[in-house]
C-alpha positions as CSV (number, residue, x, y, z in Angstrom):
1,X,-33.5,9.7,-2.8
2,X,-33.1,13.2,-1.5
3,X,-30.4,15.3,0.4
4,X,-28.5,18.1,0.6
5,X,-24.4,18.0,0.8
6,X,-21.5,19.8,1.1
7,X,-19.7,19.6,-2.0
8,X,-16.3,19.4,-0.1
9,X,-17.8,16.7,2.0
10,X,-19.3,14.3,-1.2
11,X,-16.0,15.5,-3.5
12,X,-13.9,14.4,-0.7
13,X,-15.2,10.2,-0.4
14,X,-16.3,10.0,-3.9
15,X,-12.4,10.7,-4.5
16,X,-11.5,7.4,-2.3
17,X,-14.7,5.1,-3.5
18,X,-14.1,5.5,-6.9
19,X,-10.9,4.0,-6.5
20,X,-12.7,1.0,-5.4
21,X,-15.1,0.5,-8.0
22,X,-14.8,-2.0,-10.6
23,X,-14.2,-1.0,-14.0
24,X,-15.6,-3.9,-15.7
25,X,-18.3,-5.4,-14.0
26,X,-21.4,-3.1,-14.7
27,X,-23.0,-3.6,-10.8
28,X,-19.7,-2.7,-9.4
29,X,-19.4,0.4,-11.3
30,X,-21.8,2.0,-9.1
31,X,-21.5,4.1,-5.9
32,X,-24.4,3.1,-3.6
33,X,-26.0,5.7,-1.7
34,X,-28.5,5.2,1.7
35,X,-29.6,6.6,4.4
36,X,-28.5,6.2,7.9
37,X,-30.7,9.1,9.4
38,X,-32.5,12.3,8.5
39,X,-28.6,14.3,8.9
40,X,-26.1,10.9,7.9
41,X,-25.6,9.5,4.4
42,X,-24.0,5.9,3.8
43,X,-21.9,5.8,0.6
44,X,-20.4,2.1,-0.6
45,X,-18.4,0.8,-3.8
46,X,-17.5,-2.7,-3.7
47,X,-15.4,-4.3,-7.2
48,X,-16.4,-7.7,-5.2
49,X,-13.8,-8.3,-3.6
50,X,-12.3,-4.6,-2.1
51,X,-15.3,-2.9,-0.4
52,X,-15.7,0.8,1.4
53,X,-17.8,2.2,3.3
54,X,-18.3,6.0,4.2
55,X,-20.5,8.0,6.3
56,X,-21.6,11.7,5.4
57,X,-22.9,14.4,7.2
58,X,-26.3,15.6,4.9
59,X,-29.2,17.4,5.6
60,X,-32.8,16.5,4.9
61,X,-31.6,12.6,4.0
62,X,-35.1,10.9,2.7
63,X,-35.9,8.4,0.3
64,X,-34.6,4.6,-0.8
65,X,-31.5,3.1,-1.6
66,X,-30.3,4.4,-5.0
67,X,-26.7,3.3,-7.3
68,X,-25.2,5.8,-9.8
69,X,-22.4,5.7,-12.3
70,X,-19.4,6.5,-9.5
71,X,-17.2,7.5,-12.4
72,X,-20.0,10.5,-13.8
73,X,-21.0,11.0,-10.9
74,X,-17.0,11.5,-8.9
75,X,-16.4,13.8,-12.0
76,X,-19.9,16.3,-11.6
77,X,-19.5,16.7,-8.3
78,X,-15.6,17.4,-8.7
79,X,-16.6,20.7,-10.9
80,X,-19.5,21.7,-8.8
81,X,-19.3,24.3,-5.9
82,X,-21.3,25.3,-2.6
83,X,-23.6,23.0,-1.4
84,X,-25.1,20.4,-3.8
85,X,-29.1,19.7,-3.3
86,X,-29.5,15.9,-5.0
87,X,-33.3,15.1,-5.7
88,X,-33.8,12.1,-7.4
89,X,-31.1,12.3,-9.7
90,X,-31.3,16.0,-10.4
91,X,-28.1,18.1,-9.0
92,X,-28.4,21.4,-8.3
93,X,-25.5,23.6,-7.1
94,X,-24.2,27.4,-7.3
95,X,-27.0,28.0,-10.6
96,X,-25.8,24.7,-12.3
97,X,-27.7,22.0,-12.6
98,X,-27.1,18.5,-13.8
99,X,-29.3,15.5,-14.5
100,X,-27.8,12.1,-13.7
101,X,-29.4,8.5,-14.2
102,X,-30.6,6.4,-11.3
103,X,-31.0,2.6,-10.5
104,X,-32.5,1.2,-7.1
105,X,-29.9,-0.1,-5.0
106,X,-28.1,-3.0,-6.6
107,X,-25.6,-4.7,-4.5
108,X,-24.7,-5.7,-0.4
109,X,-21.5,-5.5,1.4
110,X,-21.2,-7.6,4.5
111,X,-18.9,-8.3,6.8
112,X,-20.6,-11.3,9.2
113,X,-19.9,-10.7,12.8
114,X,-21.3,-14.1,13.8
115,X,-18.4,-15.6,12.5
116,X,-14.9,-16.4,14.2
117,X,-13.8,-12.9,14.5
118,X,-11.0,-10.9,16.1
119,X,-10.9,-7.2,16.7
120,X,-7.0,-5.2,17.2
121,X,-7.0,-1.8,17.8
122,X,-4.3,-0.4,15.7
123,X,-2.1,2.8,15.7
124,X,-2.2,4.6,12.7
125,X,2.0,4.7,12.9
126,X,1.3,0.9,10.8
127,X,-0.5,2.5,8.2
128,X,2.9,3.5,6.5
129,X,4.9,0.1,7.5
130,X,2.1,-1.5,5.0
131,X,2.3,0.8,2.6
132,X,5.9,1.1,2.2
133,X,6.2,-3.2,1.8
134,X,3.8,-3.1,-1.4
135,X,6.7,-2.7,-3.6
136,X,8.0,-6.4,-2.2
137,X,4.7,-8.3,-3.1
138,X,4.5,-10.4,-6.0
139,X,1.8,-10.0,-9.1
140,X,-0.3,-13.2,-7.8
141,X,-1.1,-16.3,-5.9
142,X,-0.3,-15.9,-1.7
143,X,2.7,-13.7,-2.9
144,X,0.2,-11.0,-3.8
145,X,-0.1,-10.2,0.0
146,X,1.1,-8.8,3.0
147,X,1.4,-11.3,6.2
148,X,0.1,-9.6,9.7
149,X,1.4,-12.4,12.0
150,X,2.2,-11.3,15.9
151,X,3.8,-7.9,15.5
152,X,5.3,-8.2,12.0
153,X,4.7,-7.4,8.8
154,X,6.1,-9.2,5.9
155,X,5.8,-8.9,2.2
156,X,8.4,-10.8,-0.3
157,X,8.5,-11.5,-4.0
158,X,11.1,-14.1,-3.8
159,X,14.2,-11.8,-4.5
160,X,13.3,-9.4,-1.7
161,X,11.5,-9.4,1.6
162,X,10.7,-6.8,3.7
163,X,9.9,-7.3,7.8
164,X,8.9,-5.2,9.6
165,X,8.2,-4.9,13.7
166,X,5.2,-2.7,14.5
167,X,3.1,-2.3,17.7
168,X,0.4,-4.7,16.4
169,X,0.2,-7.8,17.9
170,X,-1.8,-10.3,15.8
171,X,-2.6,-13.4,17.1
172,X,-3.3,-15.9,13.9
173,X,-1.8,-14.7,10.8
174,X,-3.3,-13.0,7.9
175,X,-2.1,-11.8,4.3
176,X,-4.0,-9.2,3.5
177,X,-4.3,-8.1,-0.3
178,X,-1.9,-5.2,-1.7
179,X,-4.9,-3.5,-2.6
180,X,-6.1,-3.4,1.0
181,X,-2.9,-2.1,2.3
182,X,-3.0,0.6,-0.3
183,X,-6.2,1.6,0.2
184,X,-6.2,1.4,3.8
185,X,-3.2,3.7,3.9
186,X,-4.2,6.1,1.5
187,X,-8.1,6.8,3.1
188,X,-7.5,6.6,7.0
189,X,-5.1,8.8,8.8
190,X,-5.9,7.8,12.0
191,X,-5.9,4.9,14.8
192,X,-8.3,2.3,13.5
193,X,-9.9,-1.2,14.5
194,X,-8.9,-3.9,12.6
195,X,-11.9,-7.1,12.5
196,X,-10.3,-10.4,11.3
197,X,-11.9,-13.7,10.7
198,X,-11.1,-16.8,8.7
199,X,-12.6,-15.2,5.2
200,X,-11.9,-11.4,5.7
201,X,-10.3,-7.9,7.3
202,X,-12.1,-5.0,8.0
203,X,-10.7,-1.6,9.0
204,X,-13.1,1.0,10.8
205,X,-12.9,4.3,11.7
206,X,-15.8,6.3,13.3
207,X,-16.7,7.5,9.4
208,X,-14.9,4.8,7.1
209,X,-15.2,1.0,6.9
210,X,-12.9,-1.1,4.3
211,X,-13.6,-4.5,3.8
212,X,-11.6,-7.2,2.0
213,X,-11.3,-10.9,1.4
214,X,-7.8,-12.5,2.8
215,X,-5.5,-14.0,0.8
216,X,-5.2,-17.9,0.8
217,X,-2.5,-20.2,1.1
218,X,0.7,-21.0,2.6
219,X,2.8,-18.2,3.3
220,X,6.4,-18.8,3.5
221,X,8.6,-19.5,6.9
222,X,10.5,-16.0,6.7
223,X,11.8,-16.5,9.8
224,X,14.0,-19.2,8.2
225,X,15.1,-16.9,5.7
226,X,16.6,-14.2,7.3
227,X,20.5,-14.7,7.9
228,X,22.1,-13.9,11.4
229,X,25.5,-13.6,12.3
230,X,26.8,-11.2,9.6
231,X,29.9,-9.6,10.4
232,X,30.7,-7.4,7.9
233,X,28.4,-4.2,7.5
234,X,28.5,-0.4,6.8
235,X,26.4,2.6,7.4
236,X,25.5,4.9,4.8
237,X,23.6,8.2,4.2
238,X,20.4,7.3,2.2
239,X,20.2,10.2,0.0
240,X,23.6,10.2,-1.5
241,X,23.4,6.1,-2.1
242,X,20.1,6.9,-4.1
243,X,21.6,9.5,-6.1
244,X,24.3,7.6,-7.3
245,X,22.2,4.3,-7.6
246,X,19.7,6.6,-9.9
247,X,22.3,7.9,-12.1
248,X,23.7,3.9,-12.6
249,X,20.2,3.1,-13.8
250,X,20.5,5.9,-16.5
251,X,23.1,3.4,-17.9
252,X,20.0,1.2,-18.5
253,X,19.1,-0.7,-22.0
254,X,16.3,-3.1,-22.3
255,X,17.7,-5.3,-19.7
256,X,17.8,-5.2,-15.9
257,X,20.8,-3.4,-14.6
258,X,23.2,-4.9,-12.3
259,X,25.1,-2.9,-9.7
260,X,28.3,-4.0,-8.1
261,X,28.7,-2.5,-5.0
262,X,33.0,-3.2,-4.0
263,X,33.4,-2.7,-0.6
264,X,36.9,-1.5,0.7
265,X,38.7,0.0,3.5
266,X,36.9,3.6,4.2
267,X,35.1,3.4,0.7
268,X,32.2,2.3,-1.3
269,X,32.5,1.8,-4.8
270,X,29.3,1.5,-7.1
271,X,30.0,-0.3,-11.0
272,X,27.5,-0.7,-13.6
273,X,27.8,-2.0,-17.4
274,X,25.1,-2.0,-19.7
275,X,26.2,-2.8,-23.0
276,X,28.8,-0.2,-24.4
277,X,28.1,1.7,-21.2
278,X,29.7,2.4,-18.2
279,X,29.8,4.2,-14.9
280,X,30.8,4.3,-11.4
281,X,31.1,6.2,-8.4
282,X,32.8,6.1,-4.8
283,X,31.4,7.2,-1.8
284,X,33.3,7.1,2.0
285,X,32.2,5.0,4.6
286,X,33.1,3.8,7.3
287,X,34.2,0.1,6.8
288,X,37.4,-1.1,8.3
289,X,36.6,-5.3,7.5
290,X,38.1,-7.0,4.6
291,X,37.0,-6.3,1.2
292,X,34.0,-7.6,-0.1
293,X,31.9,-6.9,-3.6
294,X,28.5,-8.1,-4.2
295,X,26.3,-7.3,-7.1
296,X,22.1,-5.9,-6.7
297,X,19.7,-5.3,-9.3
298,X,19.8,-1.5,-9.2
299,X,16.2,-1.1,-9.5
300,X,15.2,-3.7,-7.0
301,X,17.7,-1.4,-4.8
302,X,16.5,2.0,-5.7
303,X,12.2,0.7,-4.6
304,X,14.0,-0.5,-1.2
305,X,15.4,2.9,-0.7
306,X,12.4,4.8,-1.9
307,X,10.1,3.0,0.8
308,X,12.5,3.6,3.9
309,X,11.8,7.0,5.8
310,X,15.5,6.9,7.9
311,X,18.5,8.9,6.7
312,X,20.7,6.3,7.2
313,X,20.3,2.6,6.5
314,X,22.7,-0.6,7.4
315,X,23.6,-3.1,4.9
316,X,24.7,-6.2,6.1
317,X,26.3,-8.8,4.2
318,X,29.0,-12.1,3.9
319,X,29.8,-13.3,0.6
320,X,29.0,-13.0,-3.1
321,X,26.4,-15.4,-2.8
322,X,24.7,-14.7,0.4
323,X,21.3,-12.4,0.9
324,X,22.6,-9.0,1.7
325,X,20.2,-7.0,4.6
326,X,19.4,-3.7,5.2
327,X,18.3,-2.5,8.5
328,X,17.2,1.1,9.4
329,X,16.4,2.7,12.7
330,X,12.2,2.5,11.9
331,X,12.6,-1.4,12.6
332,X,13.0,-2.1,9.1
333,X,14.5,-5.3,8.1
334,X,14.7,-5.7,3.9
335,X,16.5,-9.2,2.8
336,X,17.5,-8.7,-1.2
337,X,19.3,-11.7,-2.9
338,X,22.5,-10.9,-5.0
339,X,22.8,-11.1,-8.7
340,X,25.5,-13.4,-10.6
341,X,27.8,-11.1,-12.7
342,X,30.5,-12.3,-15.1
């Protein structure tokens, strides 16, 4: 295999395709390179079950399919400069030259088309909206994912779920892994077209394909989860509650922190004990309901506030017991469930 490359231009995807390949399994440690023409290069890592795809402007493309080490070979070309001339394994660059080892091409990534497929054109205004609900998804099982259904998306871990309404519209719904969404939003920037069928999701841009497997299984009825009818609510500035939710958690020990938040007339008052420790602090809102005191796990809190963009966010609540909801003005809807505190 032979080609010649800007170093900007290979340093810049072997940055995203090493992300994607595995660690462990020695086939899927390898970054696949082909060509697509004499001036267009076709890099791929797969770990079986993330895959990407990238297309490279090159010069003089010849040769067969070749793999390489992606991990050597992401951290040569991160230290080279100028233009890189690869022939057969030997690297050439700005007077340095480096000597990497070779294998003929060792894996496929497919995406069948024949299949039951559906293609959705996609803004890239989503890309952040699936992103920003990773936090929500549990370690494993269905849980793991994020639901696409109609023009929501969903993730939950059972003690928070965050919905969101975007300007998708999907018509059969699909979770799609964590590791998708995180990928997907951290290598395209712009509108894409997302493929679906019953085993998989790809995302393509003119340059960049991602390919995953869906996530199986039932996921739940979140419609029936989320309360209505809450009367009592308050808006606050999302900055100051984080500041004083962060300097609760500093009360932390080894266990999970509870924060009461006591809701009176025209203030906010946040509690925390954690052991021999103690802290609060009161911040002016405007509430003019009865008062009210509910109790959140002050990290679960802090991750919600962290993944909202808006500058002021709407909790809604009703009792002790009840789910309390925030709402922003980015269509945000996060359910959290309250924590029993003696």
């Amino acid at each position: 295999m032979k080609f010649i490359v800007k170093q900007t231009d290979l340093k810049e995807a072997l940055n995203k395709l090493v992300r994607i390949a595995s660690k462990q399994i020695s086939v899927y440690k390898n970054v696949k390179i082909e060509k697509l023409s004499n001036d267009r290069l076709l890099l791929s890592a797969t770990n079986g079950i993330l895959s990407m795809q990238i297309k490279l402007p090159a010069v003089d493309v010849e040769g067969e399919p070749i793999t390489i080490d992606a991990r050597r070979f992401n951290d040569i070309v991160n230290r080279l400069e100028g233009n890189i001339t690869f022939n057969d394994g030997v690297m050439t660059a700005n007077k340095s030259k480096v000597k990497l080892e070779i294998s003929a091409a060792e894996f496929e990534i497919a995406f069948n088309k024949t299949q039951d497929y559906k293609d959705y054109e996609v803004s890239a205004d989503v890309l952040n909206g699936l992103k920003s609900k990773i936090y929500a998804t549990n370690k494993e099982g269905v849980l793991s994912g994020i639901s696409l259904k109609g023009n929501e998306i969903c993730a939950t871990n059972s003690t928070i779920l965050a919905l969101q309404t975007t300007d998708i519209n999907i018509e059969n719904q699909v979770v799609i892994s964590s590791d998708f969404a995180r990928e997907l939003s951290d290598c395209i920037d712009e509108d894409f077209t997302l493929s679906v069928c019953p085993s998989k999701v790809m995302a393509q841009t003119d340059n960049i394909i991602l390919i995953s497997s869906v996530i199986t299984g039932t996921y739940p009825n979140y419609a029936q989860l989320m309360p209505k009818d809450y009367e009592k609510s308050f808006m606050i500035d999302k900055s100051i509650l984080l500041k004083s939710l962060e300097l609760m958690l500093l009360l932390k020990g080894t266990e999970s922190v509870a924060c009461r938040f006591k809701v009176a007339q025209g203030q906010l008052t946040l509690e925390t004990r954690s052991n021999n420790n103690e802290g609060s602090t009161v911040i002016d809102i405007d509430y003019n309901n009865e008062p009210m005191e509910f109790a959140l796990n002050t990290e679960q809190i802090i991750a919600v506030l962290n993944n909202i963009e808006s500058d002021v966010v709407t909790f809604k609540f009703d009792t002790d017991i009840k789910p309390v909801v925030i709402t922003d003005d980015n269509s945000n809807t996060i359910l959290i469930m309250p924590l029993r505190v003696k």
